[in-house]
Structure formats: structure tokens, C-alpha cells
N, C-alpha and C positions, 0 to 999 in steps of 0.2 A: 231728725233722721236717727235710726235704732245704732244701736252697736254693732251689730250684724251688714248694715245694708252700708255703715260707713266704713266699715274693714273693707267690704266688697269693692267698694269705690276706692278705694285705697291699694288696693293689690290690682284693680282694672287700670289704675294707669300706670302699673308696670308692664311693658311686654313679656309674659312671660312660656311663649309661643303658641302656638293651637294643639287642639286635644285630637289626637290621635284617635279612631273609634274600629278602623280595619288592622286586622293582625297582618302583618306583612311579614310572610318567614323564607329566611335562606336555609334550604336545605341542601348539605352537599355530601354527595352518595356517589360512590367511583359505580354502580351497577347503574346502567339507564333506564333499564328496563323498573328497576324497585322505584328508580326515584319516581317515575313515571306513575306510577301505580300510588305511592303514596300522596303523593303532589296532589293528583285529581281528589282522593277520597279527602286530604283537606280541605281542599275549593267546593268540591259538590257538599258536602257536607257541613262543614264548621261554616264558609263563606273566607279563609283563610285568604290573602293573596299569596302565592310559593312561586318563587323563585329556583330551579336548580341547577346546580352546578357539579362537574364530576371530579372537581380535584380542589387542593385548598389553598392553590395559587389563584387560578380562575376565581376563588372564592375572595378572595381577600382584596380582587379588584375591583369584583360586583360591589364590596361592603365600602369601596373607595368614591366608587360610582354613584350608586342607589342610596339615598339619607333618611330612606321613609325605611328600612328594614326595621320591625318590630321584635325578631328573635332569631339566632341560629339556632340549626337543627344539625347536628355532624354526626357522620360517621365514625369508627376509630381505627379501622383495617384499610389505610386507603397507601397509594403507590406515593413515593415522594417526600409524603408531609403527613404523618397517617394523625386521626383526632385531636393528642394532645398535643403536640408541637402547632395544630392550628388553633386549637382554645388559645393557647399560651400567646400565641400570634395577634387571635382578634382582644384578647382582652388587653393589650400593650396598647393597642388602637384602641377602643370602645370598651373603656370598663365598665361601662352599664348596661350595655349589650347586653339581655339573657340570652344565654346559652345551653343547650338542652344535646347529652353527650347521646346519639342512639344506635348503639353499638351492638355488632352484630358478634364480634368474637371478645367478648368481656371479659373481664375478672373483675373479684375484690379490690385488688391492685389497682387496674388500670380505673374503675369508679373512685375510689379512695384517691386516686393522683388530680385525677378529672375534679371533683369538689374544693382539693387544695387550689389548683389554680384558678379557683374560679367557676366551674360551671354552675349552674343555678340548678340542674338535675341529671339523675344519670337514667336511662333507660335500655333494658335490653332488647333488639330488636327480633322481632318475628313476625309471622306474616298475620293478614287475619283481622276484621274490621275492630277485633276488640283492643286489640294491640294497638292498632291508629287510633281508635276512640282514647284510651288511653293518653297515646302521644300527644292527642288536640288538644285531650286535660289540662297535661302539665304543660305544653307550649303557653295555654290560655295562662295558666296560673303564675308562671312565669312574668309572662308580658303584664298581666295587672299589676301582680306586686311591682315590678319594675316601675309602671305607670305609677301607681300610688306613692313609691319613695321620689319620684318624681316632681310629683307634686306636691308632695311636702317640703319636699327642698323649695322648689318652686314658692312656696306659701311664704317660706322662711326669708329665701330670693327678696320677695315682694315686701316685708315685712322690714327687711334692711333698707330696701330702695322705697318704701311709700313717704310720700311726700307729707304726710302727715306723721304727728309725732305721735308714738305709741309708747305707754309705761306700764308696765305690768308690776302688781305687789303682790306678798301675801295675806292673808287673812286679816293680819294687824298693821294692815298699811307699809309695808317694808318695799322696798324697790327691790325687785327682785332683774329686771328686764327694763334695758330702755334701749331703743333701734337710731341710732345714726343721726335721723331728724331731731328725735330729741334731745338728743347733743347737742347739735346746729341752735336748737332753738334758746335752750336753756344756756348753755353755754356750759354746763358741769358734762364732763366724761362719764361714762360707764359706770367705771371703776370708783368717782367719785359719787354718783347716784346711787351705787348699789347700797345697802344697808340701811341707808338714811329713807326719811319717809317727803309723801309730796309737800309737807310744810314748809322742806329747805327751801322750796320755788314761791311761799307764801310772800307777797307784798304788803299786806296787812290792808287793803283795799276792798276786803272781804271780812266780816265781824266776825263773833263766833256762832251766832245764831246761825247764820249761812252757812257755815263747816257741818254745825249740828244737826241743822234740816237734811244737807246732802249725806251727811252718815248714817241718818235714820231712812233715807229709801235705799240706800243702796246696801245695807243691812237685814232689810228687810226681802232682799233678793232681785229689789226691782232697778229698771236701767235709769240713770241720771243724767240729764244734759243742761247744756246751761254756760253761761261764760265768766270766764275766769281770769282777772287780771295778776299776770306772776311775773318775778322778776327774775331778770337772767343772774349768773353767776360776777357779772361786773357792774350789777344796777340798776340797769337798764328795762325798765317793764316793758310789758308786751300784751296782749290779748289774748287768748285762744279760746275757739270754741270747744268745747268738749263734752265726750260721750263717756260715761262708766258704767260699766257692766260686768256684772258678779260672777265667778267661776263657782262654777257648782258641780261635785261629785257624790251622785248619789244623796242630794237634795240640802248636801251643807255648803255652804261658804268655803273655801279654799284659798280664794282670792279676787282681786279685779285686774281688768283691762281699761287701763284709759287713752282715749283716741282725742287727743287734741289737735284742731288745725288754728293756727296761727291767723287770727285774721289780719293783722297788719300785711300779713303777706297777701292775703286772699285782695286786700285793697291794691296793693300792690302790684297783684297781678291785673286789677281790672284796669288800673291805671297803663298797665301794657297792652290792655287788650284792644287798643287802639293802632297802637304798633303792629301788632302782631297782623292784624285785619289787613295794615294796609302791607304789609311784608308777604301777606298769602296770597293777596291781589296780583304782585308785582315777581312771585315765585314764578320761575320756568315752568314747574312741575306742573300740573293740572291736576284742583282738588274740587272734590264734588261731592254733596253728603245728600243719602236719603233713607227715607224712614220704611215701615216693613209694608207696606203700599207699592214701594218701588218709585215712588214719586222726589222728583230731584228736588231738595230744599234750598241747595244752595251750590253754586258752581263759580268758581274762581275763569277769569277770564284767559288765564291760559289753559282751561280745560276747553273752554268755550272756542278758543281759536284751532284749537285740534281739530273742531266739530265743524269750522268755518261756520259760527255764529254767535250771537251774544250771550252775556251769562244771564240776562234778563231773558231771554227766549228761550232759555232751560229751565230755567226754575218752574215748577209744574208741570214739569211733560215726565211720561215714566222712563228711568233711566236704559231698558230696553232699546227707546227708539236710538240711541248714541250705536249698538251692539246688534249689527243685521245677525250675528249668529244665534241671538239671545231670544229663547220662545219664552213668552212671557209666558203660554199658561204654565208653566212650570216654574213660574217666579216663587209661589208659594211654600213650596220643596226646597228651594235652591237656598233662599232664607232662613227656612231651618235647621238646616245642614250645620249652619253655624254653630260656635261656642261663644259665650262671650268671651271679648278679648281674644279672639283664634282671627289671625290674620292670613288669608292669602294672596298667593304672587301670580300669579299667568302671563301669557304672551298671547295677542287676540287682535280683533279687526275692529276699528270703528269708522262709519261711515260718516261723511262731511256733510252737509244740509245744503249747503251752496254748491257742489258738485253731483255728489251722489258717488263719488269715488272714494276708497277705502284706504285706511291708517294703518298699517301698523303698530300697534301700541303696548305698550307690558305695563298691566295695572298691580295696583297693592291694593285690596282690600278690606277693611277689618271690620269685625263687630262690636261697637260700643257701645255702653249704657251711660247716660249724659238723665243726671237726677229722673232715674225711673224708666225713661223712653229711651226704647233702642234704635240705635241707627248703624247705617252704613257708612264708612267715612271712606272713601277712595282715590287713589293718585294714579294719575296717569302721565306716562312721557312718552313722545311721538319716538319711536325705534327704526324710522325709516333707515337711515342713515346705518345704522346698526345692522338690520336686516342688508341693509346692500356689502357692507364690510366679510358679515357670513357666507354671502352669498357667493361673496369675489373667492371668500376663504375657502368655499367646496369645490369651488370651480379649482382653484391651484391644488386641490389635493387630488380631485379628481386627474388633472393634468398632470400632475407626477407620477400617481398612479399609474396610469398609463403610458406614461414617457417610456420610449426607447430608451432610453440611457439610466443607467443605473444611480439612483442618488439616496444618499447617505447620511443620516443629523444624528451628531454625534453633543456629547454635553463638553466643558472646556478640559474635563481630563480625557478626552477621546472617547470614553463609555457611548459605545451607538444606541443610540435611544429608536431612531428610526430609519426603517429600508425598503424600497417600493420593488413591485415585484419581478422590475426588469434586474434588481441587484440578485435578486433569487434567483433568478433563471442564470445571471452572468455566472455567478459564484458556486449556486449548490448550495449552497447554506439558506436554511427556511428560515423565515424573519423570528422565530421564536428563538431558534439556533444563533442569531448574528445580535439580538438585541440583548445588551447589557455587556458584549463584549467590547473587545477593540479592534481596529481596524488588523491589526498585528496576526489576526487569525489568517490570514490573508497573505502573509509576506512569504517569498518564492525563497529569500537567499541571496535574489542577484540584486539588490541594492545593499551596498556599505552603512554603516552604523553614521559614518559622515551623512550620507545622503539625508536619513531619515533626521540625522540633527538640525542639516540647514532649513530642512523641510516644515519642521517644528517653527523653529525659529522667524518661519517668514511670517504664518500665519499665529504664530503668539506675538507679534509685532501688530496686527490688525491688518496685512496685506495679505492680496492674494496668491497663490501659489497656483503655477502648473505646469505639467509636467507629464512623462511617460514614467510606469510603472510595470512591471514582471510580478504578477500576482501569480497563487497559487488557487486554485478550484477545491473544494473540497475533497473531490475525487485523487485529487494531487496534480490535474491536469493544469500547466501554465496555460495562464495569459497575459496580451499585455494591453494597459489602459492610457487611455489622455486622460489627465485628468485634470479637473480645475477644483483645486476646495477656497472657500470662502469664509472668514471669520465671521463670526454673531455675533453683531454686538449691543450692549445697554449701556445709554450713558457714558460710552466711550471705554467700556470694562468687556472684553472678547467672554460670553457667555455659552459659546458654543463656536458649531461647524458644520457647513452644510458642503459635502462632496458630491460632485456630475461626472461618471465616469462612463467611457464608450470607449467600448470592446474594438480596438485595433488589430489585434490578433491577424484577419485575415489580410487587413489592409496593408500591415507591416511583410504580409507573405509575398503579397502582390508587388509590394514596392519591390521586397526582394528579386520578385519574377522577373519584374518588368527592369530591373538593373541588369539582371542576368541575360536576357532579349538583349538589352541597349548594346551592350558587350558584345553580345554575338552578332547583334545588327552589325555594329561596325564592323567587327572581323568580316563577316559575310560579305560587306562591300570592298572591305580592302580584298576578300578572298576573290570576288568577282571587277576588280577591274584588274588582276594580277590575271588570273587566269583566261578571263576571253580577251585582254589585251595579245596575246602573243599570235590566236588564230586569227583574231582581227587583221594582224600586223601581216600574216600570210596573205591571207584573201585581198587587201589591197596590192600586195605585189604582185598576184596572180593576176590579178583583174588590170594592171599595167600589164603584165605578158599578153594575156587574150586580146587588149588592142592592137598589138603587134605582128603578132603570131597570125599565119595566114589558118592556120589547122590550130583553133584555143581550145580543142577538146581537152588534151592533159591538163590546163589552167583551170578547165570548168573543173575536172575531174577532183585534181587538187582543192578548187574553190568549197566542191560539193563534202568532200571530207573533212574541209575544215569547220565548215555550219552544221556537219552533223555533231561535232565533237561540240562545238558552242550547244548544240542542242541536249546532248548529254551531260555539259555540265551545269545547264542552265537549270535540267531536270534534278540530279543528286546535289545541288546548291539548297532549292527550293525542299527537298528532301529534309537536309540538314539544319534549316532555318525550322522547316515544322517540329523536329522530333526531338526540339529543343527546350518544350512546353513542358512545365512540371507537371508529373500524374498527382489530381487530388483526389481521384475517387476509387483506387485501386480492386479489382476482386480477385479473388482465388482462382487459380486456373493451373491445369497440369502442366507442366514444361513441357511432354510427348507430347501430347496434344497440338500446343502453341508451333513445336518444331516440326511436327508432321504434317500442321498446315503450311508452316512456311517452305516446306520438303518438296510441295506437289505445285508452288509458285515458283519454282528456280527450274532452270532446263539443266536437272544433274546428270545426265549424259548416262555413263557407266559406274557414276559416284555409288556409295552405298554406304545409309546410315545407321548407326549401331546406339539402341538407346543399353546403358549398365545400369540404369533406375530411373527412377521419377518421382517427384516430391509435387505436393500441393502449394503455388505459392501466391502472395497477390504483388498486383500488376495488371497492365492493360495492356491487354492480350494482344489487340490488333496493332499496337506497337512497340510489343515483345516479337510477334512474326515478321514484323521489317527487320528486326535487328537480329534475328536466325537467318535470313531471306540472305543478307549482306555479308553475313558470316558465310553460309554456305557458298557464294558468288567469290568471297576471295580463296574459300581453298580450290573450287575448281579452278580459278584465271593461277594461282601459285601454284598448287600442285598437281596438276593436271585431271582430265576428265574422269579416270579410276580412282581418285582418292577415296579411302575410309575417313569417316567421321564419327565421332561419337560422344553424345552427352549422357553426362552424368549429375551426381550432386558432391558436393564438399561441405565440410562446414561452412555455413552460413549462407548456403548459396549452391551454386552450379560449375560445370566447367564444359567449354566444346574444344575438340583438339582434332587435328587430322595426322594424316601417317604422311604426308609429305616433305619437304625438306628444311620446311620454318625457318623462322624469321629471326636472322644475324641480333648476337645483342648488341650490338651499333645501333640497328635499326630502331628496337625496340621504343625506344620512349619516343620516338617520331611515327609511327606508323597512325596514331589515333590524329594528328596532324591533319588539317582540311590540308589536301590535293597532294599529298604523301603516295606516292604510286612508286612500282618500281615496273610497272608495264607499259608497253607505250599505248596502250589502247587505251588504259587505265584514268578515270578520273581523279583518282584521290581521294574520294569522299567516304567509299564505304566503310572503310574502320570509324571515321570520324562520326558517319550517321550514327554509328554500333556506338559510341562512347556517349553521342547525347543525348540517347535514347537510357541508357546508363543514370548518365547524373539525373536525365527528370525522374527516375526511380528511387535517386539518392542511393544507387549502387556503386560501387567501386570493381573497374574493371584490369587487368594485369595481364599483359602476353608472356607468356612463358614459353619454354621446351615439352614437346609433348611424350609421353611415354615411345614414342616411338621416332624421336628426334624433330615432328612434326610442330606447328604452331597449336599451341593450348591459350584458349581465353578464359580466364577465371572469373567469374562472376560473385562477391560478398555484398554482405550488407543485405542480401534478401531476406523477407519476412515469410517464411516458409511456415506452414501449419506444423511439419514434422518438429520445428523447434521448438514449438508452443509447450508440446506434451510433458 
């Protein structure tokens, strides 16, 4: 074996990954439209793959993302993060990353800053295919030299980790280089090999005629091989086979390379490789090799049970038939595609022989050269189970996604890592907006600093916490949540927090409604067995008279007025229980308007109503005109059929007053009283309807003295457009 073809073999069994052949570039340009423009003319042109992105955050997650990027391309005028603060950025991440500055408002300065930190070229942009012809240059030129220092690291890499020993001298035999194996082998260090020549390794097992012979071909320029027994630095001989080969610059002598392999180890390993046979047999993994034919040489029986068959009924079939996605006429292509030593990973289908139903499987492939002949050596593991785990994991993301309820994953200092888009809609805040904050962006005020410590506390404890919460909207609009958060945990160490929060808001309105109702429910019934108790109480005594009474007409008479009064307050009961209903959807509507309908539903005799202004305000109109309707019914029945009426506005709101004789301040804070009358015809209801018509407005209502000594109702708390201005 040459010197050449045993280095190769020697650097081929280090991984030192596969060879890259497409330029894969991130271009990121805050204009869409340039990026667009130039993107295409690299791909149609060069065969580039481009990437772009418009900012150098989005950039910096594609470069976190994507592991095949072969060079950035950046702008330097950009919003945020403009060119140099992102060179600075990706070369902290990927110092070998070329980067290529292409700036469109430049200086000296900012090129001169761009090469200090790094960039591998500066160019100024403009439009114009010669300009991109240009840009593909230096990308290209970029990307190789990058590749080329690459793989000389890479050579070097190999040259440390090659399983064989390598000793490099100068011209006069001097050690100038010896690589790790030779260490191992010899048992002298570096530092102790250096200077000294390869005699210190002499066992004296070799004469001098042998030394003299191999000094005269390898003097002569030509390569030596042959074996050589040397002994370690404790004694100890050993064998090695070896190759020397002469460095030549411009046709002298400079030095040699000698590639020794240790054959006691090579024995060594054959003695393993019985071991080894029966350990690849008995591996989970499923291993299968074949040559550039496509033809399977050999197949381990956990590949074979993947396939539901034996590994003797693989061997000689083309590894095709394993791969229903795999066109063979295209095996020939696919083959060459390789490098040697260039390994690939994919994720793929292979069909069963004893079914005809398909695998999921993620192979490793690679191409190696085994003395001369190249093969395909390949692992496969069944990913069913794997596949059903991802599968479960889209479904639950899709599912949260989608969730009504707002949820939350935050890391263990509360930083929200993640939020689905019902917490957007709850809050206002866009997931780009809430991620990397804390939940704290959110806090109303109305929970105590105690609160939020016990709150901590539970869930840094590993339990779970829940509870109601007074958040704040972006907008500043409260609301309030249940909510449950849950610790995360690893190993028994709280790693995070996942919160489910649902918006109560309305439901806590309702509770309030429906307490508010229960309240007046019961007043209602105690108001209603108080009140048709008493006609009740009549009508049976009358109805004792009428069996007596030879003439029970005044009995009916009386009976008949007392069921009409039941029937009147059966009506303003029913009244008062409705107009008890909170308004939630309130609109604008004039006061004149609402009062002038309620004006032409009352029989106002000789009344006569006087509007001094009118405001725009919101409310619900048709239950604004009952509560005018009621108004106007008590100053006719108090102050007789000619009363004046008149509405106006106050701050915050309205007022109605009449010129009649109003209402004693004794009375005052009773009058809005269910069944509060001072008439006897009178139910009692209507100021009370006017007051709960009132609170479902959330207004506040006040009897006063009228300009005119008359009863005035003041109406505050209204949301009038005049006050907006």
C-alpha cells in the first residue's frame, strides 16, 4: 500500500463529516422586494440555495434552525439590530461562518469595523446583474476558502485521531512531528520524540545493511515499506508495518512521512473481530452493507427483522427492494453523489416482505473505502414508536393552539417562553410582544405583594396552584381569570410552568347579576305576599258578606275593586322584577327623543313638557321611556293634571322636576321604596320601577326640591357623548 493511499485509509476512519458541494446562503435585507430580486438571480444563476430573512433577530434563529447555511450575506442599514451588531452576533455563534457585509449606505468606517469583527468581505450594494455577479464571486470565494480551512483542520483532525502511527522528520532524520498514536505506540511523548531521530525506537532486530538499503530508496525520492521491529520507551518491542515517503519541494528532499501500523494490534483486533461479528449480530440497530451495484453484501439480523425476513434472504437482493420509495434507475446518481467518508441521516419508509406494510425508519448511511472497494455501510432503527410520540406531540400542540383557554410555559424564572393564541386574543399582547417577558406585564394592582409571594411559593414547592386573578389587557382593560398553573418538572428539580387561564370576566358579571336578581327575587316575594295579602284579606270578608247579604252587590262591588288593585300590582310587581336586568349593550340615544316617546304613552291631561336641552347619551332607550313614562304618571297623580315638567342636563347626567308641591324631606329616602304610595289608588311601584331601571344603568338617582318647590329627580353617572369632548 503507497503512502498516499495509507494516509487516505487513515483519515477515512475518522469521521470527519461530509463534503458540502451546494452554497446555501442567508441573506438578510429589511427591503422584500431587493431581497427577492437578488435571492432569485443567485438560484437561477450561480444554483445558490438563499434563504431570506428581513431582520437580524429572524436571522439569528434561521442560523439556530438551519445547520447546512454555507455563508451570511447582511445588510447594514437595517431597523433593531442594523449589520454590525448582527456580524458581532453571528460570529459569537459560528466563527467560521463566512460572512459577507452588503451594504447599501456604507463608509470606510463602517467596512473597516465590519473586517475587525470579522466579516470575510465588505461590499457595497447596488442594483444590476453585474453587482450580483460580483456578490456570487465573493460569496463563492468566501464559502471555499472557509471549506478549504476546513478541511485542513479537518486533515489535521484526522491526523491526531488516525489510528495509525504517523512520524514526520526533516531531511536529516530529525522528528520533527509525531500524532498521539505514536505516543500510544512508542510510549515516548512529543516533546520527548522531538529532536531525537527514529533510532531511539531502534531494537537492534534490524542490522545496518537494512537501515542502509531503506536510506538509499528513500534518498533516492522513492516510497519504502516493509516491517520494522522497535521497541517502546519501557522495553517492550512491538511490530509495525510501515510506509515512508519523501517530502519533496520543487524536486529536493525536505523530509519524510512515516505511517506505521502496529501489527500486534492489527492481530489484535482480528482476534476481536469475532467478538465484534457476534456483538453486530446481536445489536438492536439494523446493519446492512453494499457495494456500488446496490447489491446487499451483508445484513445483520436485526436489519432483517425490520424487513420481517432473514438476513440470508437479503443478501443478493438490491437494497432498493427494502425502500418502496427508492427508484432504482436512479441508484447510479444517488451513488455518486457521495464523498468518501460523507455520511448521511434521513427519516424514510421501509416495507416488510412478510406483510407488505411499511416502517418507519431513520437510516445513517455512509461511504467507505475497505482496501480499494467502496461500499455502503448502513444502520437502521424501526422509529415507529418515535413517530407515534411526534405524532401525539402535534396533536397536543395543535390542541392548545386551538384551546379556548389561554395557556402559558414559562421557564423557572417565570420568563414566557410560550403563548397560544387564545392568550392573545385574552390579553392584547402578540406572542412576540409576551415572549421573553414575565407574567407581571399583566398585573392589575388589585392583588397584594403577599398574594403573589404565596403564589410563588406553592408552585416553587412542586404543587399546584389555583386561583382567581385581576389581570390587566394591554389596552388597560381589566379582567379576571381561574386559573391553574402547574410546575415542570425534571428529576424532581421545577424546570418550568405551564399556566390555563379562562377569562371569567363575564361570568363573574353574571354571578353578580344573578345575586342582584336573587335579592330582588326575594324582596319581590316578600314585596308580593305583603301586598296582595291585605286585598286578599278584604275579598274573603266581602265574599262572607255576599252570602249573607240578601242585595251582595256592594260585596261584589268592593270584591271587584279589590282584584282590580291585585291586578295592578300584580302588573308594576312584574314591572319591577323586569327593569331590574343589567343594560350590557347600551346605545346613544337623545334624552328628547326617549322623553317624547314616553310623553305620547302617558294620558298627560293638561300637563305640559318643557325640554331646556338635550344631550346624547347611551342606554336602552325602551327602558329609558318606562322610566320617563313612571316619572311623568307620579307628577300627574302628586301634582295634578296642569303640572309643568321639565328636563334638562347636569353634570354628569340629567334632571326631571315638576312645579308641583314635592316631596317632604321625610319622605325622601323612602319614596324609591317598593309600595311607597301616598295615594290610595296608588301602587307604590313607580318610583321603585324609576330606581331599577337606574341601577341596571349603573346610575345614581336623588330626589330633591325643584326650582319651583316641585319634586326634581337627578339622574348622575350617565355616559353622555357631551362629556366625551
Amino acid at each position: 500500500m503507497s503512502q498516499r493511499t495509507q494516509l487516505e485509509a487513515d483519515v477515512q476512519s475518522v469521521d470527519i463529516g461530509s463534503t458540502e458541494t451546494t452554497i446555501t446562503v442567508l441573506f438578510v435585507e429589511d427591503d422584500d422586494a431587493f431581497a427577492d430580486i437578488v435571492a432569485t438571480y443567485l438560484e437561477r444563476e450561480f444554483g445558490f440555495e438563499v434563504y431570506t430573512e428581513t431582520s437580524a433577530k429572524d436571522a439569528l434563529g434561521r442560523l439556530d434552525s438551519e445547520s447546512k447555511i454555507s455563508c451570511v450575506v447582511s445588510d447594514y442599514a437595517m431597523p433593531e439590530m442594523d449589520g454590525l451588531e448582527f456580524l458581532e452576533a453571528v460570529k459569537g455563534r459560528y466563527p467560521d461562518l463566512p460572512f459577507v457585509m452588503f451594504a447599501g449606505q456604507g463608509s470606510e468606517e463602517v467596512a473597516s469595523r465590519a473586517i475587525q469583527l470579522g466579516a470575510d468581505d465588505y461590499l457595497e450594494k447596488d442594483t444590476g446583474e453585474t453587482r450580483y455577479e460580483l456578490l456570487a464571486t465573493r460569496i463563492n470565494s468566501c464559502v471555499t476558502i472557509a471549506r478549504q480551512q476546513q478541511k485542513l483542520q479537518d486533515l489535521y483532525t484526522a491526523m491526531e485521531h488516525a489510528g495509525h502511527a504517523i512520524l514526520v522528520t526533516d531531511a536529516d532524520g530529525t522528528i520533527t512531528y509525531a500524532n498521539p498514536t505514536m505516543e500510544s505506540i512508542s510510549g515516548y511523548s512529543l516533546a520527548e520524540l522531538r529532536g531525537q531521530t527514529p533510532a531511539v525506537l531502534g531494537s537492534e532486530k534490524q542490522d545496518e545493511e537494512f537501515y542502509e538499503d531503506l536510506w538509499e530508496i528513500i534518498l533516492d525520492g522513492e516510497v519504502w515499506t516493509g516491517e520494522i521491529v522497535n521497541q517502546r520507551k519501557d522495553g517492550q518491542e512491538y511490530v509495525i508495518d510501515q510506509t515512508i515517503s519523501p517530502i519533496t519541494e520543487e524536486g529536493e528532499i525536505t523530509g519524510f512521512v512515516a505511517i506505521n501500523r502496529d501489527i500486534t494490534a492489527r492481530k489484535q483486533r482480528e482476534r476481536n473481530l469475532q467478538f465484534f461479528e457476534q456483538a453486530i449480530e446481536q445489536v438492536g440497530t439494523g446493519i446492512a452493507a453494499y457495494d456500488e451495484m446496490g447489491t446487499i453484501l451483508y445484513a445483520n439480523q436485526a436489519y432483517a427483522d425490520i424487513l420481517g425476513t432473514t438476513s440470508e434472504d437479503l443478501n443478493g437482493r438490491h437494497m432498493a427492494t427494502a425502500n418502496p420509495r427508492f427508484d432504482v434507475t436512479r441508484f447510479e446518481s444517488y451513488w455518486n453523489s457521495f464523498e468518501n467518508g460523507e455520511s448521511r441521516r434521513r427519516e424514510t419508509l421501509h416495507e416488510r416482505f412478510d406483510t407488505g406494510s411499511t416502517v418507519p425508519v431513520e437510516t445513517v448511511t455512509t461511504h467507505v473505502t475497505i482496501e480499494g472497494d467502496e461500499y455502503h455501510i448502513g444502520t437502521a432503527q424501526d422509529i415507529t414508536e418515535r413517530k407515534e410520540r411526534e405524532r401525539q406531540l402535534r396533536v397536543f400542540r395543535e390542541a392548545v393552539e386551538q384551546a379556548g383557554h389561554a395557556v402559558v410555559i414559562a421557564d423557572s424564572d417565570g420568563t414566557i417562553e410560550y403563548v397560544n393564541p387564545a392568550f392573545e386574543e385574552m390579553t392584547g399582547y402578540a406572542r412576540e410582544e409576551a415572549i421573553g417577558q414575565t407574567p407581571a406585564i399583566l398585573k392589575s394592582g388589585e392583588q397584594s405583594d403577599d398574594f403573589y409571594r404565596d403564589l410563588w411559593e406553592t408552585i416553587l414547592n412542586g404543587e399546584v396552584w389555583t386561583g382567581e386573578i385581576t389581570n390587566e389587557r394591554k389596552d388597560g382593560k381589566r379582567y379576571i381569570i381561574d386559573q391553574t398553573i402547574s410546575p415542570l418538572t425534571d428529576d424532581g428539580e421545577v424546570t418550568g410552568f405551564v399556566a390555563i387561564n379562562r377569562d371569567i370576566t363575564e361570568l363573574k358579571q353574571q354571578r353578580l347579576e344573578l345575586e342582584r336578581q336573587n335579592d330582588r327575587l326575594e324582596k319581590f316575594g316578600r314585596t308580593v305576599a305583603h301586598d296582595l295579602r291585605n286585598p286578599l284579606n278584604v275579598i274573603e270578608g266581602y265574599l262572607d258578606i255576599a252570602r249573607l247579604e240578601d242585595d251582595p252587590k256592594e260585596a261584589h262591588d268592593e270584591i271587584q275593586r279589590c282584584t282590580d288593585r291585585m291586578a295592578a300590582l300584580i302588573e308594576e310587581l312584574l314591572a319591577l322584577a323586569e327593569q331590574g336586568k343589567t343594560v350590557l349593550d347600551p346605545e346613544l340615544a337623545s334624552l328628547e327623543s326617549v322623553a317624547t316617546a314616553a310623553w305620547e304613552n302617558v294620558n298627560t291631561n293638561e300637563m305640559e313638557l318643557q325640554i331646556v336641552d338635550d344631550a346624547e347619551c347611551l342606554m336602552d332607550d325602551s327602558r329609558v321611556t318606562q322610566l320617563f313614562e313612571n316619572l311623568f304618571r307620579n307628577a300627574r297623580e302628586h301634582a295634578g293634571d296642569d303640572v309643568t315638567v321639565q328636563l334638562g342636563t347636569i353634570d354628569g347626567g340629567f334632571y326631571l322636576e315638576d312645579d308641583g308641591p314635592g316631596i317632604p324631606p321625610s319622605d325622601r329616602d323612602s319614596v324609591f321604596g317598593s309600595g311607597f304610595t301616598t295615594s290610595e289608588d296608588g301602587t307604590g311601584f313607580g318610583l321603585a320601577i324609576v330606581c331599577q331601571i337606574a341601577d341596571a344603568h349603573n346610575w345614581q338617582v336623588e330626589v330633591t326640591a325643584g326650582t319651583d318647590g316641585g319634586a326634581r329627580f337627578e339622574f348622575r353617572g350617565v355616559d353622555c357623548a357631551s362629556d366625551r369632548e
